[in-house]
C-alpha positions in Angstrom: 47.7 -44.4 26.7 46.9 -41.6 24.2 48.6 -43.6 21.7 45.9 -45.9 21.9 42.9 -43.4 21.7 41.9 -42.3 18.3 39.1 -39.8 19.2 39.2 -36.9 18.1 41.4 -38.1 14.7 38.1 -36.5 12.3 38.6 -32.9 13.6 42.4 -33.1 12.7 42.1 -34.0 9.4 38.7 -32.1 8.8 40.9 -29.0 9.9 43.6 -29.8 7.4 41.2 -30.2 5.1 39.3 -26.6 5.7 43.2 -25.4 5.6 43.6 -26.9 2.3 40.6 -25.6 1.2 41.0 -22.0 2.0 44.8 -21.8 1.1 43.6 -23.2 -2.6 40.7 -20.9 -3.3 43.0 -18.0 -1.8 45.5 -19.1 -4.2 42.8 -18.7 -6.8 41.8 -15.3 -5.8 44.7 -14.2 -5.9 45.6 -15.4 -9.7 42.5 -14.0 -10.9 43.5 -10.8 -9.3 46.6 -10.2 -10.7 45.6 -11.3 -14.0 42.2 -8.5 -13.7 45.6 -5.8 -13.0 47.4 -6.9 -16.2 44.7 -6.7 -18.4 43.5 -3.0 -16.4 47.1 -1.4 -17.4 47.1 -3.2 -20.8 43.5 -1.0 -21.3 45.0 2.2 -19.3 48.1 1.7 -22.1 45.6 2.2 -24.7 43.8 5.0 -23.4 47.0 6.7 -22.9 48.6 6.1 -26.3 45.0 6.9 -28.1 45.0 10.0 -26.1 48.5 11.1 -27.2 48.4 10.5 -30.7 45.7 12.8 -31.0 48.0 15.3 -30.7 51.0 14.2 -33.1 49.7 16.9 -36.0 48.8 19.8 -33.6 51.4 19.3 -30.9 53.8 17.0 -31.7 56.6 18.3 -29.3 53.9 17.6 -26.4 53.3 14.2 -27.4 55.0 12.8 -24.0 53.6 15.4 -21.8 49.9 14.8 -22.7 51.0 11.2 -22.3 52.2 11.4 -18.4 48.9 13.2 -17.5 46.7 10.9 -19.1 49.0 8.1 -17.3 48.8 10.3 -14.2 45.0 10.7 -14.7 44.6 6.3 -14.7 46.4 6.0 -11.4 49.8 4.7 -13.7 53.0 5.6 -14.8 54.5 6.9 -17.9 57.8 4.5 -18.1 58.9 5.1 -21.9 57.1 7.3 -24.4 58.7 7.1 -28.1 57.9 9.0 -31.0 58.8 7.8 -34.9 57.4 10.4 -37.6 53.5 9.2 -36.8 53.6 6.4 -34.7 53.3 6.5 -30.7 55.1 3.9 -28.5 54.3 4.0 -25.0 55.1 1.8 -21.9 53.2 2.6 -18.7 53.8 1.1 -15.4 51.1 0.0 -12.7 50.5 2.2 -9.7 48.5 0.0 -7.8 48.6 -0.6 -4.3 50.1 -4.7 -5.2 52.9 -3.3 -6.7 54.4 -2.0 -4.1 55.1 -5.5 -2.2 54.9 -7.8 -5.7 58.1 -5.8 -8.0 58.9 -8.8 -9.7 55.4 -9.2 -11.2 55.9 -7.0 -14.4 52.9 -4.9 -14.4 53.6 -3.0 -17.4 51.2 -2.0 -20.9 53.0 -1.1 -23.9 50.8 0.4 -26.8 51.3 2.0 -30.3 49.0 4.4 -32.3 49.7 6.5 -34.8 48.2 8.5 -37.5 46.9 7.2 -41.1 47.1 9.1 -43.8 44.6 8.8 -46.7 45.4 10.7 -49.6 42.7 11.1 -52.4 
């Protein structure tokens, strides 16, 4: 008997549909998401390694110091700071609240800066 009926066979498939729907542009929302994190802690990598290598002449001893607070500062953290003669390497990690349940999505900035010299 209900073999035989087909009413009602539209709202099933309309509701798999919605389902589809949603799941997709969730999907989507959540890609654009995590790629507006990786390019924030790419920028906060920059500010932190342009901050830091302002002080290679007057502090360079410091360098890494002055590094974690400006990491601190951007809600990150400091994962490797290097230092070769006038050139700053940094690695800072993402302290956002998605990387505590997504660890295997790498959300880490490296930067360089250094210091030119011009001679005259």
């Amino acid at each position: 008997m209900f073999l035989n009926n087909e009413s009602g066979g539209i709202s099933i498939l309309m509701l798999s549909l919605s389902l589809a729907t949603l799941s997709l542009i969730s999907l989507v929302g959540f890609g654009v998401k995590m790629y507006l994190l990786s390019n924030q802690i790419n920028n906060v990598a920059d500010r932190v390694a342009l901050g830091a290598a302002t002080n290679l002449i007057s502090a360079p001893d410091d360098i890494c110091v002055v590094a974690e607070q400006i990491a601190t500062a951007n809600n990150s953290k400091l994962v490797t700071c290097e230092v070769l003669d006038d050139e700053l390497t940094i690695k800072v990690r993402s302290d956002s609240q998605f990387q505590t349940w997504l660890d295997y999505w790498p959300h880490v900035g490296m930067a360089r800066a250094g210091i030119d010299y011009i001679f005259d």
